[in-house]
The first five atom37 places (N, CA, C, CB, O) and aatype in JSON, in Angstrom:
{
  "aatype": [20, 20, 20, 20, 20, 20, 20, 20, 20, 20, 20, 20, 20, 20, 20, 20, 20, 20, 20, 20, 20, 20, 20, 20, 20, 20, 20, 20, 20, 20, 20, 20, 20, 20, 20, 20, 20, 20, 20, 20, 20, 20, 20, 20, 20, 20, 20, 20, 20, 20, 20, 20, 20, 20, 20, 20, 20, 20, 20, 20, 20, 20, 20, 20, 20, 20, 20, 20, 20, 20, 20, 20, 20, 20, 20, 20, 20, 20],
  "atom_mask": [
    [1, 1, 1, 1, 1],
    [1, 1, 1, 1, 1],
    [1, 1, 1, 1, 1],
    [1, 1, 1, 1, 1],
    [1, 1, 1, 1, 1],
    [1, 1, 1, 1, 1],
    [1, 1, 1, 1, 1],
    [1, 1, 1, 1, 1],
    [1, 1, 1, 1, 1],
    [1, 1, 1, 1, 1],
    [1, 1, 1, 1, 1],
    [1, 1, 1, 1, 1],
    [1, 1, 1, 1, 1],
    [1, 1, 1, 1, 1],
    [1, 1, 1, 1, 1],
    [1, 1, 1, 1, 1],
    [1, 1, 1, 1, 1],
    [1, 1, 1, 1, 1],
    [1, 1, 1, 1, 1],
    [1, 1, 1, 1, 1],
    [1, 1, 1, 1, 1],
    [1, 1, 1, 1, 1],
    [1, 1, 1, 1, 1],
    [1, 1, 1, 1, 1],
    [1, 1, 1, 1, 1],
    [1, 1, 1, 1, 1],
    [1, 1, 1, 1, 1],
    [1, 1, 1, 1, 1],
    [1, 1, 1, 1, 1],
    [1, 1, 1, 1, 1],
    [1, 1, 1, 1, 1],
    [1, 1, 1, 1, 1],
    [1, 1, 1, 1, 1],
    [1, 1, 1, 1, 1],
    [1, 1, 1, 1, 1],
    [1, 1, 1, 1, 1],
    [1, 1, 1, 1, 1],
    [1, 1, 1, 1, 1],
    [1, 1, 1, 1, 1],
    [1, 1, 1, 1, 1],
    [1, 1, 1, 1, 1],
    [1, 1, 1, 1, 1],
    [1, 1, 1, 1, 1],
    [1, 1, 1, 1, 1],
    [1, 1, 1, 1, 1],
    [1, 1, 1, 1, 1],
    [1, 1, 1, 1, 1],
    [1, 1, 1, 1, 1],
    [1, 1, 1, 1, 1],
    [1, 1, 1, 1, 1],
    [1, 1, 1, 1, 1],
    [1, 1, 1, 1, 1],
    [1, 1, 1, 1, 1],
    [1, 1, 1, 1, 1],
    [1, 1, 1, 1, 1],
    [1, 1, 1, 1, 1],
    [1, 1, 1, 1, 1],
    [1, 1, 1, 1, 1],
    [1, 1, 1, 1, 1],
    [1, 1, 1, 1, 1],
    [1, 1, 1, 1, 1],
    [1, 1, 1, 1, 1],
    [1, 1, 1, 1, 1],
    [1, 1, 1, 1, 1],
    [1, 1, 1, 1, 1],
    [1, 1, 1, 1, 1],
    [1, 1, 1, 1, 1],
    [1, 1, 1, 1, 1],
    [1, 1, 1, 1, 1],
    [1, 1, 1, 1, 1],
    [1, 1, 1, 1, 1],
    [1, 1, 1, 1, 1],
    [1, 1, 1, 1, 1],
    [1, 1, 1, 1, 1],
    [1, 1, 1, 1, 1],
    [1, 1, 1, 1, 1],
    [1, 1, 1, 1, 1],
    [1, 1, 1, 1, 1]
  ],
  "atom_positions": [
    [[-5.89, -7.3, 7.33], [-6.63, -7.66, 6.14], [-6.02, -6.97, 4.91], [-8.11, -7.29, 6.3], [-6.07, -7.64, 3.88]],
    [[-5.57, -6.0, 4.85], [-4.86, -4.95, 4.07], [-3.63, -5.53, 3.46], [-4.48, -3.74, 4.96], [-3.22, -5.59, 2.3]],
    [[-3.19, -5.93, 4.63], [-1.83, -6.93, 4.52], [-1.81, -7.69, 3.84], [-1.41, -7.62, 5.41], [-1.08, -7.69, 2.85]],
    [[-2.81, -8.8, 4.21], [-2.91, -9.93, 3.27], [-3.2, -9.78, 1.83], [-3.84, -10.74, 3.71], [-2.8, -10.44, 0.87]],
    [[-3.89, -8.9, 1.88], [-4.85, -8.58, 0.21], [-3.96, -7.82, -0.61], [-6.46, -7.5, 0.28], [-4.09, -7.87, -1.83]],
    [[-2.98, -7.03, -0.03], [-1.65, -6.75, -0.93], [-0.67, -7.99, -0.83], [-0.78, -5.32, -0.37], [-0.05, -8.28, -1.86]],
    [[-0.53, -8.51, -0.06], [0.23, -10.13, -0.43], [-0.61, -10.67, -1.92], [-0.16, -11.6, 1.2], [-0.12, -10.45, -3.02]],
    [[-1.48, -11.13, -1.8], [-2.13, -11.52, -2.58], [-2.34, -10.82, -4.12], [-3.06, -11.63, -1.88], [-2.22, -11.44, -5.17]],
    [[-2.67, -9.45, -4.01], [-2.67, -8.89, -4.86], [-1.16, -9.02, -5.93], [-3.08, -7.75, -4.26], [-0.88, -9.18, -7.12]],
    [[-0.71, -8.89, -5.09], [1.17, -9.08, -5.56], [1.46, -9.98, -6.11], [2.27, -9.22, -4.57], [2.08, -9.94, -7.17]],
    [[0.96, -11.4, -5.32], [1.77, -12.26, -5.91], [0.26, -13.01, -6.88], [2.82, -13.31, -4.61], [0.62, -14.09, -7.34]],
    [[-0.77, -12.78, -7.15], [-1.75, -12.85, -7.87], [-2.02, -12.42, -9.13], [-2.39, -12.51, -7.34], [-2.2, -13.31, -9.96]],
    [[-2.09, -11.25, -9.49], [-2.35, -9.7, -9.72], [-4.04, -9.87, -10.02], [-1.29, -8.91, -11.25], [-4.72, -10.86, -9.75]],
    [[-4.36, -8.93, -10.48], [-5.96, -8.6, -10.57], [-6.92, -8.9, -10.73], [-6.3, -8.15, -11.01], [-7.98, -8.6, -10.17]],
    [[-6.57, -9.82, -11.84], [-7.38, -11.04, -12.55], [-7.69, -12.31, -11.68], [-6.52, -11.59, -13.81], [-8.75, -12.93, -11.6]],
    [[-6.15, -12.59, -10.85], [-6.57, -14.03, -10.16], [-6.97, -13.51, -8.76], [-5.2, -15.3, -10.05], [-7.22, -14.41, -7.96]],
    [[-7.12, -12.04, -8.21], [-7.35, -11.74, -7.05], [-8.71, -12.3, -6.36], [-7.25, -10.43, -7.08], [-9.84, -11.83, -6.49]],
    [[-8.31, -13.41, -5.61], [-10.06, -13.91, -5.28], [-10.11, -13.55, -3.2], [-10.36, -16.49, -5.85], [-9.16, -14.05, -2.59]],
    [[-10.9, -12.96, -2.58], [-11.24, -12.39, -1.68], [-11.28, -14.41, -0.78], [-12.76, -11.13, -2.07], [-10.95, -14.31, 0.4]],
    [[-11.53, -15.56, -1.08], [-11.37, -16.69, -0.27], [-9.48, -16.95, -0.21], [-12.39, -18.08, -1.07], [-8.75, -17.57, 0.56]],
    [[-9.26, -16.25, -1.23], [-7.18, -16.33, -0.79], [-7.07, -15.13, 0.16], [-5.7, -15.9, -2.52], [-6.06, -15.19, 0.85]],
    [[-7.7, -14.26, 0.33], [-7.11, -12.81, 1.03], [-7.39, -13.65, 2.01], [-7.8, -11.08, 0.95], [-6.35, -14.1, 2.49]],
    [[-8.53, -14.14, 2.62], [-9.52, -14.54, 4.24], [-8.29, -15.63, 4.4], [-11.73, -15.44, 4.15], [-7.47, -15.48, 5.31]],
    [[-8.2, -16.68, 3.53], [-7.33, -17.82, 3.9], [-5.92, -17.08, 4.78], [-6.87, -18.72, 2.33], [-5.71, -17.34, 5.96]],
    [[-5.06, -16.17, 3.97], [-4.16, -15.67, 3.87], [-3.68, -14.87, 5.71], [-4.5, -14.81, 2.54], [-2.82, -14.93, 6.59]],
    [[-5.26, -14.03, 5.26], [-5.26, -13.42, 6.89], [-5.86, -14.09, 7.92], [-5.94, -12.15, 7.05], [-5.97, -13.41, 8.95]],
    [[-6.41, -15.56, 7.99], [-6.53, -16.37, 8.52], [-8.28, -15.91, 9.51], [-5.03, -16.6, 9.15], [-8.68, -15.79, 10.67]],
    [[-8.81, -15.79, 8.11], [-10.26, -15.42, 8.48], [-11.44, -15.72, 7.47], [-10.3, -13.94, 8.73], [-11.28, -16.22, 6.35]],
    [[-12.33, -15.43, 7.89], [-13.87, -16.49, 7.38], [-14.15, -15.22, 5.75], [-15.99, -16.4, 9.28], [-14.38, -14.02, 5.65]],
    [[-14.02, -16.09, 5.0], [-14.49, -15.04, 3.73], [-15.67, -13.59, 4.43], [-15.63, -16.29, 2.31], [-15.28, -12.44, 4.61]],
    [[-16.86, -14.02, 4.67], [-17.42, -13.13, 5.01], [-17.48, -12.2, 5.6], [-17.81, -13.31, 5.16], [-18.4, -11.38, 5.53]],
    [[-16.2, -12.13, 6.53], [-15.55, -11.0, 7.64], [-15.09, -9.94, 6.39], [-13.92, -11.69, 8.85], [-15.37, -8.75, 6.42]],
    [[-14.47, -10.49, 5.47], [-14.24, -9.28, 4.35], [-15.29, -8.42, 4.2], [-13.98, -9.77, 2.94], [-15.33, -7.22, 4.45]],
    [[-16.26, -9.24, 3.72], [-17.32, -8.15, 3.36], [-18.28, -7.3, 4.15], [-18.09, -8.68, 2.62], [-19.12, -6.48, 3.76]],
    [[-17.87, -7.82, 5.72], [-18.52, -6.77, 6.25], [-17.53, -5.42, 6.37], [-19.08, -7.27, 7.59], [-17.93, -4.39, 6.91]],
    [[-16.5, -5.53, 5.93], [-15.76, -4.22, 5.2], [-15.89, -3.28, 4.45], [-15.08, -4.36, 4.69], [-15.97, -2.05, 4.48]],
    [[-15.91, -4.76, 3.19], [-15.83, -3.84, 1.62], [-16.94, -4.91, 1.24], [-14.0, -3.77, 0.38], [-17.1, -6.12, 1.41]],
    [[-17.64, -3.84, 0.63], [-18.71, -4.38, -0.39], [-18.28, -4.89, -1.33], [-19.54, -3.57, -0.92], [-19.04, -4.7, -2.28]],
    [[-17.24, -5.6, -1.64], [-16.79, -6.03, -2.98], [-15.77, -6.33, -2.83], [-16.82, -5.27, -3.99], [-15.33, -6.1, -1.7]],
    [[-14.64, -7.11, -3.99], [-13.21, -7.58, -4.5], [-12.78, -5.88, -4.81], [-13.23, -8.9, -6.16], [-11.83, -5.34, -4.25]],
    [[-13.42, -5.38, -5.52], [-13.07, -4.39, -6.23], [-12.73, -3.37, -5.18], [-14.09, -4.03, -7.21], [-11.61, -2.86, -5.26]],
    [[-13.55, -2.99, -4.21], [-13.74, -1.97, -3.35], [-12.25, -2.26, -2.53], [-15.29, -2.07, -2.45], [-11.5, -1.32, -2.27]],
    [[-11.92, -3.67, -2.16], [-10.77, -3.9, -1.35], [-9.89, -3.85, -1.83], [-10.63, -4.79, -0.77], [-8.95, -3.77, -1.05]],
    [[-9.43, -3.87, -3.51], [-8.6, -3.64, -4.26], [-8.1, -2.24, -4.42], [-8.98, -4.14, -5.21], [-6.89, -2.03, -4.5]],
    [[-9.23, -1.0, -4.49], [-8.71, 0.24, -4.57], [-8.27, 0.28, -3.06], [-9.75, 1.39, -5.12], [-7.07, 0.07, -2.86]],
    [[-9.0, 0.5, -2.09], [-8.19, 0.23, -1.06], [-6.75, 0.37, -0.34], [-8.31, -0.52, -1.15], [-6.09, 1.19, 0.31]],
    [[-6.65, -1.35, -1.02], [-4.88, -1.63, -0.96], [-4.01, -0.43, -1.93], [-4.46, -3.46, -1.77], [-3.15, 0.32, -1.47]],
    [[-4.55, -0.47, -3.65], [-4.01, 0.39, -4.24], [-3.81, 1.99, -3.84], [-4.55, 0.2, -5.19], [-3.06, 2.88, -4.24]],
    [[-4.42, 1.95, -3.28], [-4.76, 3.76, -2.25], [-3.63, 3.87, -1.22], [-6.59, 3.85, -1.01], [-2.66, 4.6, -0.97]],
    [[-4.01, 3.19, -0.92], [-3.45, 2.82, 0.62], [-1.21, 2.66, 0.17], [-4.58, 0.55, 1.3], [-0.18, 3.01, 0.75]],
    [[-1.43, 2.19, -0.71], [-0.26, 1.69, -1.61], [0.67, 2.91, -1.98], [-0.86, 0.99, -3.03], [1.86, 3.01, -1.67]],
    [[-0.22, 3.98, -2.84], [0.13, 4.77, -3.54], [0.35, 6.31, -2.58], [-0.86, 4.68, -4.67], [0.94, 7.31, -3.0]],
    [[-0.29, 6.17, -1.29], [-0.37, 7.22, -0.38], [1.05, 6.99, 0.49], [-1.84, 7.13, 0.52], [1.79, 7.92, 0.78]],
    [[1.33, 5.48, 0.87], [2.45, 5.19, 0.66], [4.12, 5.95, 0.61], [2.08, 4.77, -0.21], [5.02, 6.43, 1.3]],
    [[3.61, 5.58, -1.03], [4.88, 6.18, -2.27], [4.62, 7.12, -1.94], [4.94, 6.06, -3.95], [5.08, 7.12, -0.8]],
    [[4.17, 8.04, -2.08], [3.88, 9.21, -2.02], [5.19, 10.18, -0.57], [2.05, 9.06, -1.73], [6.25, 10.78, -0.39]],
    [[4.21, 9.75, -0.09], [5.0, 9.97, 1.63], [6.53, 9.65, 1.69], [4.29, 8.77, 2.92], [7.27, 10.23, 2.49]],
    [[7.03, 8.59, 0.69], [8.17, 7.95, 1.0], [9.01, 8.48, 0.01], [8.08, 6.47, 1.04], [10.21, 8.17, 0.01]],
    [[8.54, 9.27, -0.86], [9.12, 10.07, -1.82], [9.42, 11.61, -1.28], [8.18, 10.04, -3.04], [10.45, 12.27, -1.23]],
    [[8.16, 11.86, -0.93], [7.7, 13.66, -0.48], [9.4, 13.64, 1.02], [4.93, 13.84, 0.75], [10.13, 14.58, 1.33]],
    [[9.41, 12.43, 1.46], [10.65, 12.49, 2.62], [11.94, 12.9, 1.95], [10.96, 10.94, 3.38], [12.74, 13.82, 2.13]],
    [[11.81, 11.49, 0.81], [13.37, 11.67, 0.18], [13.57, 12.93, -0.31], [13.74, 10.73, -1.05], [14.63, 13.43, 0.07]],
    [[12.64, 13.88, -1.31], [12.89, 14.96, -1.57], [13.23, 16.14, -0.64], [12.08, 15.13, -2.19], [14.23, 16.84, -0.61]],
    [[12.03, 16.16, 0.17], [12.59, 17.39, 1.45], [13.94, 16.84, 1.97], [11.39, 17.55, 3.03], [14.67, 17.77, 2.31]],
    [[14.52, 15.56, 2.15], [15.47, 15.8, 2.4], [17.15, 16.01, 1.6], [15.24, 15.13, 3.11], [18.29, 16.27, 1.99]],
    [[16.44, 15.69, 0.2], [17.45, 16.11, -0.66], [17.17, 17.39, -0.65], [17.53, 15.52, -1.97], [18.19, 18.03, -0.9]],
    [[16.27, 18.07, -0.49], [16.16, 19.71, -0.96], [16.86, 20.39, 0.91], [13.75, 20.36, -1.51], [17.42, 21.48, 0.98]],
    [[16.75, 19.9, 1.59], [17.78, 19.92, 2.63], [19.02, 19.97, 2.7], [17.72, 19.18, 3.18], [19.62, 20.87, 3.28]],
    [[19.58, 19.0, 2.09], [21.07, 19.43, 2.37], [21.61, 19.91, 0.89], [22.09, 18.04, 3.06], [22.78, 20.24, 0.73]],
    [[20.81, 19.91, -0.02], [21.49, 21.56, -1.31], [21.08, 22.25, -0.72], [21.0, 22.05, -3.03], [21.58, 23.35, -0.98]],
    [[20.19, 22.31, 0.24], [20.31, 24.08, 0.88], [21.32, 24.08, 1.39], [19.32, 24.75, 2.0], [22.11, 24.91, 0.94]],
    [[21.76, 23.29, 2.42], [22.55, 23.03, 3.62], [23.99, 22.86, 2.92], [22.0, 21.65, 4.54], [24.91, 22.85, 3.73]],
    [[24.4, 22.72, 1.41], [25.3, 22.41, 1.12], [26.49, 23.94, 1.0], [24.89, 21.55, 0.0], [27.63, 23.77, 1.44]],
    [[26.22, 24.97, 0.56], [26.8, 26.21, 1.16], [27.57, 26.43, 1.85], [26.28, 26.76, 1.6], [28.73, 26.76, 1.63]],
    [[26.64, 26.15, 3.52], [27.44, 26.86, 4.52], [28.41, 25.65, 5.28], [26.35, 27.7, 5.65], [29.13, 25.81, 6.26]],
    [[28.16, 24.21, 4.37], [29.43, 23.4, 5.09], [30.43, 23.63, 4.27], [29.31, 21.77, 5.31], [31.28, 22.74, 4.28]],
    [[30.62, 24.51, 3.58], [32.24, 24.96, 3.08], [32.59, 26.19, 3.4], [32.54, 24.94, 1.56], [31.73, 26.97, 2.99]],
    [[33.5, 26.75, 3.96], [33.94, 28.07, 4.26], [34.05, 28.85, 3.28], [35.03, 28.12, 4.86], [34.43, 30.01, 3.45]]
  ]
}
């Protein structure tokens, strides 16, 4: 459901985000949404959360591993 509603969100954005394209999308009955999320809105932070926790993680990697090998860069030269 997550899936779909960032499909949607994406190729939508905020304004046209309607919760009968997410259900269509994930190939389910509008109302299955809402026994989720109380709302468009609620499933929107959500995805955006969910999104941004993400980035986050996929950044926090790249850095530890750039801060990895300038450490590491030293002792591969004699």
């Amino acid at each position: 459901m997550l899936d779909a509603a960032a499909h949607i969100l994406s190729r939508e954005g905020c304004a046209r985000f309607r919760l009968v394209d997410v259900a269509a999308y994930a190939q389910l009955r509008p109302p299955t949404i809402y026994y989720h999320y109380a709302s468009r809105d609620d499933l929107i932070e959500e995805v955006m959360g969910s999104g941004i926790a993400d980035m986050r993680a996929r950044v926090i990697a790249v850095l530890d591993d750039a801060a990895r090998r300038v450490t590491q860069a030293p002792n591969a030269h004699p």
